[in-house]
Every structure is written in C-alpha cells, then in structure tokens.
C-alpha positions in Angstrom: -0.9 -12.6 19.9 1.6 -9.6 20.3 4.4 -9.3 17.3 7.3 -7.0 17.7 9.1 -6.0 14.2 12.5 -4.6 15.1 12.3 -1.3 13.1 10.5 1.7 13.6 10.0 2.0 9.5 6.8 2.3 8.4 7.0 0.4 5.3 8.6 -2.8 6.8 6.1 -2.7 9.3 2.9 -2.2 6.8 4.8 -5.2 4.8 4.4 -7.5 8.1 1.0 -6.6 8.3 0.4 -6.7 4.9 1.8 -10.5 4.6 0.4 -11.6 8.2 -3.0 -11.2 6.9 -3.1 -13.7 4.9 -2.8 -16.3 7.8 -5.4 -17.5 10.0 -3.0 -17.7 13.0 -1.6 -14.1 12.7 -4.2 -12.4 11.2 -6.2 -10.6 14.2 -2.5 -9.9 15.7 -1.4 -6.7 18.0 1.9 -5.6 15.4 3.9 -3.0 17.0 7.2 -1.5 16.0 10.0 -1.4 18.2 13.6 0.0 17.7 16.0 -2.7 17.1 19.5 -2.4 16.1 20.9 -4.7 13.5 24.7 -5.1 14.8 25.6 -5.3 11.0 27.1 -2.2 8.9 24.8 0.1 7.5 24.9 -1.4 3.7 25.2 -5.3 4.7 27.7 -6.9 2.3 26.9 -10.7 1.8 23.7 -13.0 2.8 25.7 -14.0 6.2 25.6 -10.1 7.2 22.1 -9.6 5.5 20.8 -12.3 7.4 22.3 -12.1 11.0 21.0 -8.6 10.8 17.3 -9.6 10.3 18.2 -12.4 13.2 19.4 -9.8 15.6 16.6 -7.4 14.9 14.0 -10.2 15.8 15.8 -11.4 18.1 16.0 -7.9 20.5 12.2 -7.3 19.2 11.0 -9.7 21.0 12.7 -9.5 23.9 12.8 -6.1 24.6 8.9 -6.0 23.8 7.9 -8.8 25.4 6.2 -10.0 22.4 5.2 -14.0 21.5 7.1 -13.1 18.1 10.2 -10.8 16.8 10.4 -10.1 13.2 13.5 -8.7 11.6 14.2 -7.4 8.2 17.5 -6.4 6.9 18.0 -5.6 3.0 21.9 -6.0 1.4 23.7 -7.0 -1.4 25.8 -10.1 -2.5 28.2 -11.6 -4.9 26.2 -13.3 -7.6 27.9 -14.6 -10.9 27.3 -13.0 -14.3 25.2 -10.4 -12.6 26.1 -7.3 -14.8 27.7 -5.6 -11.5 28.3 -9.0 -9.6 25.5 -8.3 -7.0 22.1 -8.6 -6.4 20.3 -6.9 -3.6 17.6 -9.0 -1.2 15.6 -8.8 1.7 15.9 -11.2 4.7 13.5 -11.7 6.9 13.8 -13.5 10.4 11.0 -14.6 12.6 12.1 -15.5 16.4 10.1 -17.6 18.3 12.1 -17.2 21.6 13.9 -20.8 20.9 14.5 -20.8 16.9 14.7 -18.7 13.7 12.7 -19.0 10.5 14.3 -17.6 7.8 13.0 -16.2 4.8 14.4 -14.0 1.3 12.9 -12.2 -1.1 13.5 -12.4 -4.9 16.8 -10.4 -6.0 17.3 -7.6 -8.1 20.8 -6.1 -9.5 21.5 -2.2 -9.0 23.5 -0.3 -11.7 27.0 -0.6 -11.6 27.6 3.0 -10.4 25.6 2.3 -7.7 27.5 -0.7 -6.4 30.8 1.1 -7.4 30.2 3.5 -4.5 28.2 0.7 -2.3 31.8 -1.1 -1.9 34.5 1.7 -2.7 32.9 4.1 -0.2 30.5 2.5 2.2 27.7 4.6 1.5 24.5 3.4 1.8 22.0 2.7 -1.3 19.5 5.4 -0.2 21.9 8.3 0.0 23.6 7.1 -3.3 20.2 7.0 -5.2 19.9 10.5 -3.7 23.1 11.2 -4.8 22.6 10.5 -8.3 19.1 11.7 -8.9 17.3 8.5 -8.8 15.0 10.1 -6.2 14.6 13.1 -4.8 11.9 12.4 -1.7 14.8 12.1 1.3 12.5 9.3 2.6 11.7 7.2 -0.5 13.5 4.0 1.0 10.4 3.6 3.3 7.8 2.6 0.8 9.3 2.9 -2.4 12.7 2.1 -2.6 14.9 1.5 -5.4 13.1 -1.7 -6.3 10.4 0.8 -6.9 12.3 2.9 -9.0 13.9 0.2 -11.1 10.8 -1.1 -11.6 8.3 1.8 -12.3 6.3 1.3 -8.9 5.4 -1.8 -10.2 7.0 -3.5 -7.0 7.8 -1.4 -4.4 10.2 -1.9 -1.4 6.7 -2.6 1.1 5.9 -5.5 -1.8 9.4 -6.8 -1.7 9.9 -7.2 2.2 6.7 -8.7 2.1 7.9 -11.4 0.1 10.3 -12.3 2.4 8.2 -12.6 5.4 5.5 -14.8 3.3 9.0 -17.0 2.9 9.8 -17.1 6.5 6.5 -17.6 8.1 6.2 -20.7 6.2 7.8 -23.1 8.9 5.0 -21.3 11.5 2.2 -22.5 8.9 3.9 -25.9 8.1 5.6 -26.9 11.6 5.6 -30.4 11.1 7.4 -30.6 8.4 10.0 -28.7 9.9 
C-alpha cells in the first residue's frame, strides 16, 4: 500500500509514520511525501479553514502521486470561549480514500495573547511570531518541535501532536462498519 502525505515536512511525515505503525493494515506501508498546497491562508483562522486545508492537501496527495491513500495535515487556530485569548490552536488531519474523507483533530492548546494579537491584527504566521519574540531561535523549530513543544517543555512536541490527529482520523479505516 502506497500513502501520499501532502507536505514535504519532515515532522508531519515522521508523525504519519509514527501513528500508522500501530495498525496492522498500514503498518508495512510505502509513506512518501509529496508537495501539496493547502488553498487556505498561511495561519488558517477557524476549524472550517483548518480543516478544508488538511482535505485539500490529501486530496491533491493522492492524486498527484498515485497513491491508494492521501493524508493531509493543516494546524490553525479558532474561537473558543473563556480561552484566556479566545483561541486554541489544533491540528486536522484528513485521510482521502479517492471517494470519502476521514477526519480527525488533535487536542487543543491556547497561545499567549501576544501571539494571537499579531496572528489576527497582522497575518503573520505562528512560526515567524515565536521567532519574533524569542520563543525560539532554530528558523526551523516548527518541523518537530513547534510551539506545542515550547509551551510544554518538549514534553509534547508538534510530531506527537499531529500524530494525534491522524490516530483520530484513521479510526473510520480500522472501524468501517460502523461508519
């Protein structure tokens, strides 16, 4: 079995792997990364734009590659009440099948204010504000780390994260008659 994951970052593809694994059907699979654009901004605002850009990113991975399975990830915020900042960041994950999606999130974690502050006043993307205000200094910390790994110590890191997700979506592949 070939699976496409429509990204050429490291970390979400080692969190594919990681999770697939763990299941009988996927474990001895050929996982390949293959560019995939999103169609959503940069910094998805809300789950509808977090989530259509995992479904787009499987969606092109598997048929530009060919492959018997896309996978997309796509990581964003959203409105969430009596979060300290009003948002919470996730990761979706979308498996395509070539006729249906199975959708998947990870748990949710709030940024600091001034982080979100610039997320919606400027556009700017959480990697280059964390840059920006000396949460990290490793240019490419977003690929296994991530600010999940920095809020938390390295205690769960951005590869743990997105694996959740996929663990969430590949449950209708390991449970298809109940869905």
């Amino acid at each position: 079995m070939k699976i496409a994951v429509g990204t050429n970052n490291q970390g979400k593809i080692e969190a594919v792997k990681i999770a697939l694994a763990n299941y009988q059907n996927f474990a001895n699979a050929d996982i390949v990364g293959i560019k995939a654009e999103s169609l959503v901004s940069s910094q998805p605002i809300g789950l509808d734009e977090i989530i259509s850009g995992a479904k787009n990113r499987s969606k092109h991975a598997k048929e530009d590659s060919g492959a018997d399975l896309g996978i997309g990830l796509e990581s964003g915020i959203f409105l969430v009440p009596y979060t300290k900042s009003d948002y919470m960041d996730t990761t979706a994950c979308a498996i395509y099948d070539g006729k249906d999606f199975h959708l998947g999130l990870s748990s949710c974690f709030e940024y600091p204010k001034q982080m979100i502050k610039k997320i919606i006043e400027k556009g700017k993307e959480i990697s280059e504000i964390a840059l920006e205000l000396g949460f990290s200094e490793d240019k490419k910390f977003h690929h296994s780390q991530g600010m999940i790994g920095v809020l938390t110590k390295g205690i769960v890191t951005r590869i743990n994260y997105s694996e959740q997700a996929v663990h969430m979506a590949i449950i209708h592949l390991t449970n298809r008659e109940h869905y």
